[in-house]
C-alpha positions as CSV (number, residue, x, y, z in Angstrom):
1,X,0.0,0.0,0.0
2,X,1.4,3.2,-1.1
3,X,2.4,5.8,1.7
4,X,-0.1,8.3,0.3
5,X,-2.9,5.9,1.0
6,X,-2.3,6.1,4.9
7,X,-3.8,8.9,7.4
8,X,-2.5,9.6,10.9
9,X,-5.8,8.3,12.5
10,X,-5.4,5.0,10.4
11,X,-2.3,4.5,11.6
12,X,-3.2,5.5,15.6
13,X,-6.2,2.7,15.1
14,X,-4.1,0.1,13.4
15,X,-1.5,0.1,15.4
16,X,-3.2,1.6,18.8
17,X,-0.7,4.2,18.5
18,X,-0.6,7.4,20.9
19,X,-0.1,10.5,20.1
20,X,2.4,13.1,21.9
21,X,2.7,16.7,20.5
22,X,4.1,17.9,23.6
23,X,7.4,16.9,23.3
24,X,10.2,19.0,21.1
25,X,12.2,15.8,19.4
26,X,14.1,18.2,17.5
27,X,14.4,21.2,19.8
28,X,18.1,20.5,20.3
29,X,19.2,19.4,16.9
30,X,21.0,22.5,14.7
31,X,20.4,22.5,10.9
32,X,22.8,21.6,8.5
33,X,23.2,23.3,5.2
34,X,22.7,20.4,2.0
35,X,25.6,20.3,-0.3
36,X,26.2,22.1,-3.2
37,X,25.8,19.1,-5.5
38,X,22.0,18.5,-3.6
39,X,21.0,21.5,-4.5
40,X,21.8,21.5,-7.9
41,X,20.0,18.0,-7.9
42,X,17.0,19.1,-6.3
43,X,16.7,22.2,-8.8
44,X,17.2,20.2,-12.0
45,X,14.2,17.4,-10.5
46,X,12.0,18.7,-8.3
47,X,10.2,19.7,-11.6
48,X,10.8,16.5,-13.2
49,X,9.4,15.0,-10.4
50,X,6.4,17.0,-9.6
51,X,5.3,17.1,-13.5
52,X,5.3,13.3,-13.4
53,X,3.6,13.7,-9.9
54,X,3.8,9.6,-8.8
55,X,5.2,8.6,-5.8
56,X,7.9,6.4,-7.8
57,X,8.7,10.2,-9.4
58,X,9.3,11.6,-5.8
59,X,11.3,8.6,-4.1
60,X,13.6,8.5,-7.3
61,X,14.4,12.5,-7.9
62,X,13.6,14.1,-4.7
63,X,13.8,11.7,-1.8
64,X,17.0,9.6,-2.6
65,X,19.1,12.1,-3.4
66,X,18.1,13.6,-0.1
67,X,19.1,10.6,2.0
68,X,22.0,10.2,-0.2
69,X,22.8,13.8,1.1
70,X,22.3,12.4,4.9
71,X,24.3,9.5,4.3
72,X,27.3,11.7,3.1
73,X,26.7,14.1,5.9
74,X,27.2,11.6,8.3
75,X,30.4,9.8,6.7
76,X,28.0,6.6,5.6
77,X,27.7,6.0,9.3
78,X,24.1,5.2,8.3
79,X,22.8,2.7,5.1
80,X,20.0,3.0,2.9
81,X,17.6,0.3,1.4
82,X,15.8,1.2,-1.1
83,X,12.3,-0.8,-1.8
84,X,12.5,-2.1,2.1
């Protein structure tokens, strides 16, 4: 089932899950710039991927490169599987 299939309130029912908005999970985190080569990526596809407008479009030309990004950020302390 495609991500864009789910809502929030399925997911609370399916998987009696709770939700907590009082917590900050990110309140201590600083933001890191993307790299020069992500941006260029990003400008040359998010067009691409938004004219095609399929989920498949957006995991292949926006979302990958991002994580790609992340992985490189954090000296491939982290690994990516793609279709998992």
């Amino acid at each position: 089932m495609a991500y864009s299939d789910f809502t929030l309130s399925q997911a609370q029912s399916s998987f009696n899950l709770t939700l907590d908005e009082t917590v900050n999970l990110f309140n201590d985190v600083s933001p890191v710039s993307p790299s020069e080569i992500l941006k260029t990526i990003l400008a040359d596809y998010i067009p691409l991927a938004t004219s095609i407008g399929t989920e498949k479009a957006r995991s292949e030309f926006i979302i990958a490169p991002i994580l790609a990004d992340c992985k490189e950020l954090l000296n491939n302390k982290i690994s990516l599987f793609s279709g998992n």
